[in-house]
VEXKOL-399795 format. One record per residue (C-alpha): x, y, z. Coordinates in steps of 0.001 Angstrom, whole numbers, plus 500000, padded with zeros to 6 digits. Each point is the difference from the previous one (the first is absolute). Layout:
BEGIN
XYZ
...
// end
This chain:
BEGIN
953971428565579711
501469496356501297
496510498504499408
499668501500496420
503649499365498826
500091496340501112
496104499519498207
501117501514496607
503037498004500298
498193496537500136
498330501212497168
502866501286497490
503143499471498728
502646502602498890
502645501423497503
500987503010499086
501276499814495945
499738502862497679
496957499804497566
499837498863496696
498137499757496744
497250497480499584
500410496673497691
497428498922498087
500239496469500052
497321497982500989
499295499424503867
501181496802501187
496894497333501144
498841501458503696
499281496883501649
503332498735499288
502207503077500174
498417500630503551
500527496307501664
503368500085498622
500806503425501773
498441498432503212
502316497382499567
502835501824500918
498256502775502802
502187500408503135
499153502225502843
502145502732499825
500323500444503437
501016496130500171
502776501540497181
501251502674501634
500672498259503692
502388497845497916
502125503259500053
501198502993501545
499577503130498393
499612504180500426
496252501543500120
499954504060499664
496503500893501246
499027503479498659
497290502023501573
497998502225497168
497703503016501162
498039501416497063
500028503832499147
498074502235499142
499458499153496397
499100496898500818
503427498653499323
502611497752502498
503512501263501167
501833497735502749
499388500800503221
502598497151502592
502209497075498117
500635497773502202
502635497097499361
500347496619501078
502202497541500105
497658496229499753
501051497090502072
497043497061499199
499360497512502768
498133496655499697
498693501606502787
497815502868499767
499904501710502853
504220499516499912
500224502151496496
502616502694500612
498885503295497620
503929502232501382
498959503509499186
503393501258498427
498758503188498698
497307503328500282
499633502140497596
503720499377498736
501180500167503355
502376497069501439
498503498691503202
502235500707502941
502279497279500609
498512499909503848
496790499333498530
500578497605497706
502237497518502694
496944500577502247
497535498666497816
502241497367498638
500251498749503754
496132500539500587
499686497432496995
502881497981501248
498010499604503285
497120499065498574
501553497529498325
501269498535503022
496898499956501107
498309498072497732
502627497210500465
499735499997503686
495816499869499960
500176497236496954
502757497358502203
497449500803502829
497066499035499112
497834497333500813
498913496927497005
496463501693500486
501320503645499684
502435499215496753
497001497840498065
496997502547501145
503233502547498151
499938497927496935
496437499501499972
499747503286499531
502424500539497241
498413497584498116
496160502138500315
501897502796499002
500919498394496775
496301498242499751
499170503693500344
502007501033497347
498722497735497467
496322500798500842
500900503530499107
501475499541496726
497014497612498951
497935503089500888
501968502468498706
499694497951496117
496267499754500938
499439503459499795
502040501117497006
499550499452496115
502924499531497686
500165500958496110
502992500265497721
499448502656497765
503031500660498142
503546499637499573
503002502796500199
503710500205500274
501422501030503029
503638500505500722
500926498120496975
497854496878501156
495906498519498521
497703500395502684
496533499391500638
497573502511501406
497090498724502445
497519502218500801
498585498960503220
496585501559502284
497578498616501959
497518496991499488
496224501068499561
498753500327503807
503460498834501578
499204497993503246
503421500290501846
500644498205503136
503276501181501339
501161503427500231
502664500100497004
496949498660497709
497772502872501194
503096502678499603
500493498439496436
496475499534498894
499911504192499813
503367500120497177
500407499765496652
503476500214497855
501895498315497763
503255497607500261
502747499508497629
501078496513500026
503602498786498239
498941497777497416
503105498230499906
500565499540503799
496443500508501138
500764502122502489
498414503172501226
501812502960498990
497372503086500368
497044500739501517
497549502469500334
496676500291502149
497598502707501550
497076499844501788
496375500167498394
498066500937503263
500452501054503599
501333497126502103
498569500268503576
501051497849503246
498172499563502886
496832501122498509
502236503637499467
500720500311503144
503614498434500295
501247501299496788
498459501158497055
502439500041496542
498404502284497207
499622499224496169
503572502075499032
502326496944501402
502281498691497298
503007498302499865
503049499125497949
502053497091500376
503004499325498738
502049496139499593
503965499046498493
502032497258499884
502965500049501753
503622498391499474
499130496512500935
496536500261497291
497792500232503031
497182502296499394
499551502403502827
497919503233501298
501847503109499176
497808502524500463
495961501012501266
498509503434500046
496660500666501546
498108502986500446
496267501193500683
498145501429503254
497451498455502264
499148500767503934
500544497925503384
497706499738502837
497726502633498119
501855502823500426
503610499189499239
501197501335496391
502174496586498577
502859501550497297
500899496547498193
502662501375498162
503430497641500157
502498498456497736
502076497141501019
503173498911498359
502073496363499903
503333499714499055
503469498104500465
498985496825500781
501753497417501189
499323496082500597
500068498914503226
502461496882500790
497918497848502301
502862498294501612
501589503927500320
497270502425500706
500443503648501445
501056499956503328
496467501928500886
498338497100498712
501921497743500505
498276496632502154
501395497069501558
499466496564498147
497437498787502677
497825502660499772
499925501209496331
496672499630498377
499656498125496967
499736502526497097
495876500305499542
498919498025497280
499044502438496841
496614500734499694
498564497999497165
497840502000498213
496176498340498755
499299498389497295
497641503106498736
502468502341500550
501088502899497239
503279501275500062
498617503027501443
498586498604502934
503607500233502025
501552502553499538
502309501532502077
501051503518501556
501067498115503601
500871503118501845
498057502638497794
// end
């Protein structure tokens, strides 16, 4: 479920706004309407660990009409680190039950540990140690780039019409595969099997719908790893919040596939973001918090290619 969420989310961006009628105005020029929308593309997973914020993971099954009732909520409390691994998700809540108070200081001093930790192994280590460490932050952002560039080489972008959402002009963009797709990473070979559209904010160019599903069976590991049939679809869902940044809200994913063969895979989840807040830098939460003298510099944005559509990254982070 991780690998397909965080694949889908490379490829689209979110918002959930209710639907409107659709304006007949003429399109505005593609070229330029897409290069200025690239302009201003931000990873929103660099967004969101700007802030803290509440994610209510919700657990479908699917009856027997075919339909989806929820199954296990799960809520979360989200404390971003500039360090991965260091990213606190404090389960507050199951199924609309508080989690005991035991539990929650426990894991709170689990994380607390850990971050203790990390301070003690980073004033530690050797100059070898700490540049063979940022050596290999740095591939992981060469990495990342490689991906998106794949990711836009395997998708097609059209705007075919305009409509009214929540009040606001949009622009739809259908999107699909290119004619015999040649992906070289595996977020271009997930995406290179969807189609959907995306509603852009004219005015703001930002994402603030999208909608995909998947054309064809996507295998991995020749089948034998994980298999994901052609019923997988998913709805994602983007607002602004107070401060005007644009932000995931919510993704909803379902379809079937197998694992290992044999395994029966029920992709059925929703995933909800709410009450952010910005993050103070010279304040942060105490379960993030990091001494001056080993505190990352925040990770450069990931600036997006110069052929890239506004569709090419989109978001969903946890989804």
């Amino acid at each position: 479920m991780i690998l397909l969420r965080s694949s889908l989310v490379v490829a689209l961006w979110t918002a959930l706004v209710a639907a409107g009628g659709q304006d007949d105005r003429p399109l505005p020029d593609r070229a330029t309407f897409l290069e200025e929308a690239r302009k201003r593309l931000t990873s929103d997973e660099e967004l969101q660990s700007q802030y803290t914020f509440k994610e209510r993971r919700i657990k479908l099954s699917q009856t027997a009409d075919g339909s989806y009732e929820p199954e296990e909520t799960r809520l979360y409390e989200v404390y971003p680190s500039l360090v991965p691994d260091l990213t606190y998700l404090r389960l507050v809540q199951s199924d609309g039950r508080p989690t005991p108070a035991r539990e929650l200081l426990e894991a709170d001093r689990r994380q607390l540990a850990q971050l203790s930790d990390y301070v003690r192994r980073v004033r530690s280590e050797s100059t070898s140690a700490r540049q063979r460490r940022l050596a290999k932050e740095e591939e992981a952002l060469a990495t990342d780039k490689v991906m998106i560039q794949d990711v836009v080489s395997v998708l097609q972008f059209d705007l075919v019409r305009r409509e009214t959402l929540g009040g606001r002009s949009t622009i739809v963009i259908e999107f699909g595969p290119v004619e015999h797709p040649k992906p070289a990473t595996r977020e271009g070979k997930v995406v290179s099997h969807f189609r959907g559209l995306v509603w852009v904010d004219e005015e703001e160019l930002q994402v603030v719908r999208a909608e995909a599903e998947a054309i064809d069976t996507i295998s991995f590991g020749l089948g034998i790893v994980a298999r994901l049939h052609d019923n997988l679809r998913g709805e994602f869902v983007r607002r602004q919040v107070a401060d005007g940044t644009w932000l995931p809200a919510r993704a909803e994913l379902t379809g079937t596939g197998r694992m290992l063969l044999f395994k029966k895979l029920d992709l059925a989840w929703i995933y909800e973001y709410f009450d952010y807040e910005r993050i103070d830098p010279a304040s942060p939460p105490r379960f993030i918090a990091l001494p001056g003298d080993v505190r990352p510099e925040p990770r450069r944005l990931l600036a997006p290619p110069s052929a890239a559509d506004p569709s090419a990254r989109c978001v969903a982070r946890h989804p």
